[in-house]
Residue frames relative to the residue before (quaternion, step in Angstrom):
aa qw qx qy qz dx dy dz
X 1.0000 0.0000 0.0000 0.0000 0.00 0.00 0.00
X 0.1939 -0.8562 0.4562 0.1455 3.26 -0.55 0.80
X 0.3147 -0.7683 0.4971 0.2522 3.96 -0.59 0.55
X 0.5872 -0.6813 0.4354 0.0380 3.17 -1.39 0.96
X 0.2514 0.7648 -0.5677 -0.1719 3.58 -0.02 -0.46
X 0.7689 0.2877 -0.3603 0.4429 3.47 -2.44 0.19
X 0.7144 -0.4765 0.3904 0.3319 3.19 -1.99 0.32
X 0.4934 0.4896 -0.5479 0.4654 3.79 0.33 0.51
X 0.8260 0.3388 -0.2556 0.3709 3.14 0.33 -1.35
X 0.5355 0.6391 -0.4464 0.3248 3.55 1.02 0.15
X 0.7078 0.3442 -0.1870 0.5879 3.26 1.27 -1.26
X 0.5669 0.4542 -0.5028 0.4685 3.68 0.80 0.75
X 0.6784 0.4954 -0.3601 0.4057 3.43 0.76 0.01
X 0.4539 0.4665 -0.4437 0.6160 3.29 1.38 0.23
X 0.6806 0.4621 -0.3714 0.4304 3.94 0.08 -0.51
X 0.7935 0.3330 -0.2283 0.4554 3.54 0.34 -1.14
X 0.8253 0.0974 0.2007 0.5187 3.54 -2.13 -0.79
X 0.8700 0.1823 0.0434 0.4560 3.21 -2.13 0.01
X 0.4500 0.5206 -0.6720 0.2735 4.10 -0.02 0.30
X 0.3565 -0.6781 0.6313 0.1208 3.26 -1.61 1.21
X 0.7240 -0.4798 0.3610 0.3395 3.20 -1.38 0.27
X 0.7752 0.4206 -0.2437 0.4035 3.45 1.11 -0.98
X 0.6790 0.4588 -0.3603 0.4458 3.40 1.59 0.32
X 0.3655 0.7541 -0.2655 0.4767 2.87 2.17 -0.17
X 0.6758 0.4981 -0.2201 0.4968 3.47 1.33 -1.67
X 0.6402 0.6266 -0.2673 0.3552 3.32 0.75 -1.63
X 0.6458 0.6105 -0.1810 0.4213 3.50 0.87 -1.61
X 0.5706 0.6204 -0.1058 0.5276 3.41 1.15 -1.76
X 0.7142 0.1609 -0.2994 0.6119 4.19 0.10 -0.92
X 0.6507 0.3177 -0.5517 0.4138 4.17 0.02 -0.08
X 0.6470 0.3732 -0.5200 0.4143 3.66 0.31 0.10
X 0.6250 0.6162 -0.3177 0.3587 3.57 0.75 -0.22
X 0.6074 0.5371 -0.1142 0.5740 3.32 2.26 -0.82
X 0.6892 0.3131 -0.3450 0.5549 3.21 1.13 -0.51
X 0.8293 0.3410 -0.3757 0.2339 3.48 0.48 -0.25
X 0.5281 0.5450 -0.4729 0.4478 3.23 1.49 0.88
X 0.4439 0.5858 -0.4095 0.5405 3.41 1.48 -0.33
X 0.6750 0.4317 -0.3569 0.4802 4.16 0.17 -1.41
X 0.8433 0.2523 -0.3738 0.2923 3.92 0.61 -0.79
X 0.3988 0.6085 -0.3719 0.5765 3.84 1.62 -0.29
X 0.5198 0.5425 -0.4105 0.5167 4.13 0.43 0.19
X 0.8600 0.2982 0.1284 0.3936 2.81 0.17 -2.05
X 0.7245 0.1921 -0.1729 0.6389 3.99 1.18 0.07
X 0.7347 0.3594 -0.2993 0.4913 3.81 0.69 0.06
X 0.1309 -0.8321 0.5205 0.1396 4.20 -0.09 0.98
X 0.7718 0.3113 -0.2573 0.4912 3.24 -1.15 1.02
X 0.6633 0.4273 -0.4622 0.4048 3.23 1.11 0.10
X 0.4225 -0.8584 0.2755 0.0933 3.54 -1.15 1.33
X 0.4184 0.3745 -0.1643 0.8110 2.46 2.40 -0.56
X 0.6994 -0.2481 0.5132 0.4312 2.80 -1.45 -2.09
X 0.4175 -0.7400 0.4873 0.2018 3.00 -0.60 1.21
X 0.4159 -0.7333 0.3555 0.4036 3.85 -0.96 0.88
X 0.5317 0.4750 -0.6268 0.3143 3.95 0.52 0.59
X 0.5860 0.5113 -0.4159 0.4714 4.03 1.17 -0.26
X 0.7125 0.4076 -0.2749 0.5006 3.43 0.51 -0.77
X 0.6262 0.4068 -0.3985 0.5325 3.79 0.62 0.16
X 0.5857 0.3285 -0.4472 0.5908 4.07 1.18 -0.24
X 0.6866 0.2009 -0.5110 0.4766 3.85 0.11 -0.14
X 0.3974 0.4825 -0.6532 0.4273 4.12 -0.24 0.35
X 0.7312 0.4677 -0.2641 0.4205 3.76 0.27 -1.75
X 0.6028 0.5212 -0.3556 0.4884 4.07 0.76 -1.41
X 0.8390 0.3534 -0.2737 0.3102 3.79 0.16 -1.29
X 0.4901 0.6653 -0.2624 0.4984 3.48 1.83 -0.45
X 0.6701 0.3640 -0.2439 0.5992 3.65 1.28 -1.05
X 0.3540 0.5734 -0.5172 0.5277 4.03 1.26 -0.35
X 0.7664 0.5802 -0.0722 0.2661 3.41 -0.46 -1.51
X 0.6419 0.3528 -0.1490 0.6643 3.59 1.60 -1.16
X 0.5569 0.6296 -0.4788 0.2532 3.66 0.63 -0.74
X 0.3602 -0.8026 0.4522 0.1471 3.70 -0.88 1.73
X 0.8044 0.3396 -0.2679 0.4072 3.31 1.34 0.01
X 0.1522 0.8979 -0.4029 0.0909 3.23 1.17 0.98
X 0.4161 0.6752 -0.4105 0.4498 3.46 1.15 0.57
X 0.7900 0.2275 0.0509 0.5670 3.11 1.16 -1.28
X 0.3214 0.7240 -0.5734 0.2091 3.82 1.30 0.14
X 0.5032 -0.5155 0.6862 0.1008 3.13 -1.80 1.03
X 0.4406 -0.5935 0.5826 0.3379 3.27 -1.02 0.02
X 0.8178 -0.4757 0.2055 0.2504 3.49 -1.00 0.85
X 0.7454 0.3553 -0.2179 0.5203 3.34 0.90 -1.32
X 0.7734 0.2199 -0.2577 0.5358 3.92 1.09 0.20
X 0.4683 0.5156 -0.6044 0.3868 3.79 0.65 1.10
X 0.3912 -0.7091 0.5291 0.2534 3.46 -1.47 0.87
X 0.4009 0.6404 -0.4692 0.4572 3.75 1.14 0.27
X 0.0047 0.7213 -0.6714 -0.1699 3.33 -0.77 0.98
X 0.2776 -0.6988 0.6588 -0.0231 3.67 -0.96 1.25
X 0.8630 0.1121 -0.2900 0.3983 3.61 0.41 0.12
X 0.5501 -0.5306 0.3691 0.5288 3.89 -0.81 0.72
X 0.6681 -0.5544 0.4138 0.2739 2.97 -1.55 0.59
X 0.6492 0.4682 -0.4818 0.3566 3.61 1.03 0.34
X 0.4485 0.6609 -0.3706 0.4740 3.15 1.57 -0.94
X 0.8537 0.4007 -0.2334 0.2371 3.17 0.16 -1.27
X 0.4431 0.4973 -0.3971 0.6314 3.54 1.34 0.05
X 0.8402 0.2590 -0.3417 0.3321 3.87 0.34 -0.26
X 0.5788 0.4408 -0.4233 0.5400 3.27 1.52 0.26
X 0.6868 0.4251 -0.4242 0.4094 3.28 0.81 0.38
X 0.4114 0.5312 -0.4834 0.5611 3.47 1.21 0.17
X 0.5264 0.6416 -0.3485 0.4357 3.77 0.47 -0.92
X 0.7418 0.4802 -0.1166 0.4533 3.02 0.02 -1.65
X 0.7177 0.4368 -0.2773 0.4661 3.88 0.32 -1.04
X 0.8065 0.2525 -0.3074 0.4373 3.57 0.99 -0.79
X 0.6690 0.5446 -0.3932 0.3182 3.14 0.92 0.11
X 0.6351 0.6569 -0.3085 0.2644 3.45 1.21 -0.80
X 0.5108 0.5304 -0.4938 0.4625 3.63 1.33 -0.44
X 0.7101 0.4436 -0.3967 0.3763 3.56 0.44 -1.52
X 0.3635 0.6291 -0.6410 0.2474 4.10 0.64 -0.41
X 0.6620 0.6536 -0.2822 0.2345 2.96 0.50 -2.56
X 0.8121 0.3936 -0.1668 0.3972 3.82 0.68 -1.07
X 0.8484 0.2599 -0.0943 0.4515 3.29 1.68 -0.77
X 0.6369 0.0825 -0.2118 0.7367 3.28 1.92 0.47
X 0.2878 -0.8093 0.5044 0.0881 2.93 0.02 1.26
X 0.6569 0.6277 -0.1602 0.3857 3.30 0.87 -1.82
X 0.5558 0.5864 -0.3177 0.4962 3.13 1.24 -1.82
X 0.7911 0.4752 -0.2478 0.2950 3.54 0.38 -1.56
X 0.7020 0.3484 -0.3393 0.5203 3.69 0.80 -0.98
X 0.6281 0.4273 -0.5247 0.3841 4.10 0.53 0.19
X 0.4285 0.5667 -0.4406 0.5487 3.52 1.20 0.31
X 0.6036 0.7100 -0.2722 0.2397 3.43 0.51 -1.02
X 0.6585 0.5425 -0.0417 0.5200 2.13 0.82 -2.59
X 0.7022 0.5726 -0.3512 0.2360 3.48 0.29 -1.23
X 0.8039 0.3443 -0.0822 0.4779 3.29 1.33 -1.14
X 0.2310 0.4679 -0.5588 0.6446 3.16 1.60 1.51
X 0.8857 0.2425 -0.2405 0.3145 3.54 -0.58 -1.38
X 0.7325 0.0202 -0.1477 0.6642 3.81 1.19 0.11
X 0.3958 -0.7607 0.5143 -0.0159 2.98 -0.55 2.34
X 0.0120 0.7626 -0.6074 -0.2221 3.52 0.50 -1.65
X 0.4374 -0.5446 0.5377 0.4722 3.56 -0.83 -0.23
X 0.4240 -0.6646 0.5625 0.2493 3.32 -1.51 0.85
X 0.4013 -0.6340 0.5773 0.3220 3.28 -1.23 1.39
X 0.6438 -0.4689 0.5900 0.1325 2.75 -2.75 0.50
């Protein structure tokens, strides 16, 4: 196993070989922060931060992170058949999610290919 050092190699060990669950997890709420932060910028005006209806869906996203019963085996979101959030949330973290995930690609990269990676090495079955 090979060790890493500095802030690349942290958030590459979550992407590559040997990634544990808690860097898996860790990795997982900052992609969940930047992409409510990238879409509360960019679809909510006047808001300087995060506005408190985004920052109450990432409270709710990292809380349902956190509850998830198969976290050994989580899938990445768009192909797990466990629905974990109410069915409003979940239409607004998936709106989230669609507009934010191209822009990751350009502005967190990393963020983006340890997503990637994730949904190569735990596929799940894609939901209906």
């Amino acid at each position: 196993d090979r060790s890493y050092q500095g802030w690349f190699g942290s958030i590459t060990r979550g992407v590559g070989l040997g990634v544990s669950m808690s860097q898996r997890t860790r990795r997982e709420k900052k992609t969940i922060d930047v992409m409510v932060q990238i879409y509360c910028r960019n679809n909510h005006e006047g808001s300087s931060g995060t506005c408190s209806d985004c920052q109450q869906l990432k409270a709710y996203a990292l809380q349902r992170l956190d509850r998830f019963p198969f976290k050994e085996r989580k899938p990445i979101c768009s192909r797990c058949n466990v629905h974990c959030f109410q069915s409003d949330m979940r239409s607004t973290i998936r709106e989230v999610m669609r507009y934010s995930g191209p822009r990751m690609l350009v502005h967190h990269s990393i963020l983006t290919i340890g997503h990637l990676m994730d949904g190569l090495r735990w596929p799940g079955k894609k939901s209906e």
